[in-house]
N, C-alpha and C positions, 0 to 999 in steps of 0.2 A: 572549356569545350566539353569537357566529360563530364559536367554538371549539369549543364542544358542538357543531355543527353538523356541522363540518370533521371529529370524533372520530366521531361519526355515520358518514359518510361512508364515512369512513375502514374503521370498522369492517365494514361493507358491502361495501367492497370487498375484503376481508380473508376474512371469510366466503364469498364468492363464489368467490375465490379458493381456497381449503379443496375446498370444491364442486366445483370443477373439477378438481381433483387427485385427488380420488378415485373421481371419473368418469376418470381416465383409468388410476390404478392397476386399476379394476374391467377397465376394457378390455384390460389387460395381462394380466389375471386370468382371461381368458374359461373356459381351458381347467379350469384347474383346481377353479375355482369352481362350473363349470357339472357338473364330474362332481360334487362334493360335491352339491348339488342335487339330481342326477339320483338319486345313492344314498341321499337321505333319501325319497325318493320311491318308490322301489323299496323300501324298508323298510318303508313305508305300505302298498302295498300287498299284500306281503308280509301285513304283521298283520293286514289288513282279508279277507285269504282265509284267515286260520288261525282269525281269527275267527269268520266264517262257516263254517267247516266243523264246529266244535267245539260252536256254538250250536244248529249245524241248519239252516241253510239253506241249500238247495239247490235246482238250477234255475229260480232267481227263484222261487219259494215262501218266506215266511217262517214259521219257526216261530213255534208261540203261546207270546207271552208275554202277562204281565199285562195290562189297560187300557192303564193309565197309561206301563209301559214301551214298550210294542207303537206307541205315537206317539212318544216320544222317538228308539227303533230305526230308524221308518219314517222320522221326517224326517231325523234325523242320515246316512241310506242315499241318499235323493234330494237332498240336498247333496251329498253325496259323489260319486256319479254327474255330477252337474255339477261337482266342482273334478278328478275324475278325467280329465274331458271337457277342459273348460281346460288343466290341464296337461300333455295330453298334444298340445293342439294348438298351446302355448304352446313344449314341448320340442322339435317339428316345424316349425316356425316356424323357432326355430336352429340345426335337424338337429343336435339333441342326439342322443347314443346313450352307453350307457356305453362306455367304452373296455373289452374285452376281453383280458387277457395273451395272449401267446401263449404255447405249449407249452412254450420254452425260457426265457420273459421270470420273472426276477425280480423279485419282486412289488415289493422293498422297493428298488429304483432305478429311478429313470427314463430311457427308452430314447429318444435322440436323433432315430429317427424316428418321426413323428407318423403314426397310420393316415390314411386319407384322409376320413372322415367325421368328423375331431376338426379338420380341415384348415375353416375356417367364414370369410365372406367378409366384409372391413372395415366393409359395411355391418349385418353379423350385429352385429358386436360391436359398434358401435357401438349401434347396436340395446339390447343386452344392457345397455350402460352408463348409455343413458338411463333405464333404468328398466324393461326386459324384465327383471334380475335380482331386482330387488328384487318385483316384482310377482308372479316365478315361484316365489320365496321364501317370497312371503307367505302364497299359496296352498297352498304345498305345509306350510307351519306348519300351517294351519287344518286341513286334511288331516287330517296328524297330532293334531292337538289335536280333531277329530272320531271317528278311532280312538278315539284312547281313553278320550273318554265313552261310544264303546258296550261296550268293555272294562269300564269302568264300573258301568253302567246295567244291560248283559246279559252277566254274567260267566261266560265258559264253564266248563262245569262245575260253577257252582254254583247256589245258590239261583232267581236270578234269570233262569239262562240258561231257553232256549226248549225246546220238544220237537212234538213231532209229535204232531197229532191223528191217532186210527185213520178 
């Protein structure tokens, strides 16, 4: 009985330990991780303006779609407005920004020095390690997995995309 226990234990601590190791590789990770992030996010958003321009909506007007679609559009939009919202004050938070090349920089090596706004302070990344990544992640999943149900639902250019009433 006190050996299951002891294995128990053991195991727990083992686990724990796992846990911590990779909380502290993420910490080590800040930089590069966090741009990977930042550029699915920017891809999101990217899609979610091509999408709208292609459906038709413009200046916070929605085109008319169906019933049925026109609620899906509309909620799947005010979601997004708030995880667009979160994440960008979630990226702010870490003074994220993508890192930019410079004019002479080589895209496909990395250059020794760090701009100053990639320069993030021990208590950022710790931050980052307890669980700002995985939360800025998550969001930024849903995000995207909200694109593109309205990609979906209201496909531009086809059947179901929107158009303008006269």
């Amino acid at each position: 009985m006190e050996a299951a226990g002891l294995a128990v234990g053991i195991l727990s601590l083992y686990n724990a330990a796992i846990d911590i190791l990779g909380r502290v590789d993420t910490y080590k990770k800040f930089g590069a991780e966090s741009q990977i992030s930042l550029v699915h996010f920017e891809a999101a958003k990217v899609r979610l303006q091509d999408w709208a321009d292609r459906v038709g909506i413009r200046e916070g007007k929605m085109a008319n779609f169906e019933a049925k679609r026109a609620v899906i559009v509309k909620t799947a939009l005010e979601n997004l407005k708030m995880l667009l919202d979160e994440v960008e004050h979630t990226s702010s938070s870490f003074k994220l920004s993508i890192r930019r090349p410079t004019a002479n920089a080589n895209l496909l090596v990395e250059t020794e020095q760090k701009p100053e706004h990639y320069q993030v302070s021990k208590r950022s990344r710790l931050d980052w390690a307890m669980g700002g990544k995985e939360k800025l992640n998550k969001n930024i999943a849903v995000l995207e997995r909200l694109v593109n149900v309205l990609y979906q639902v209201a496909t531009p250019g086809g059947a179901s995309a929107g158009h303008w009433a006269n």
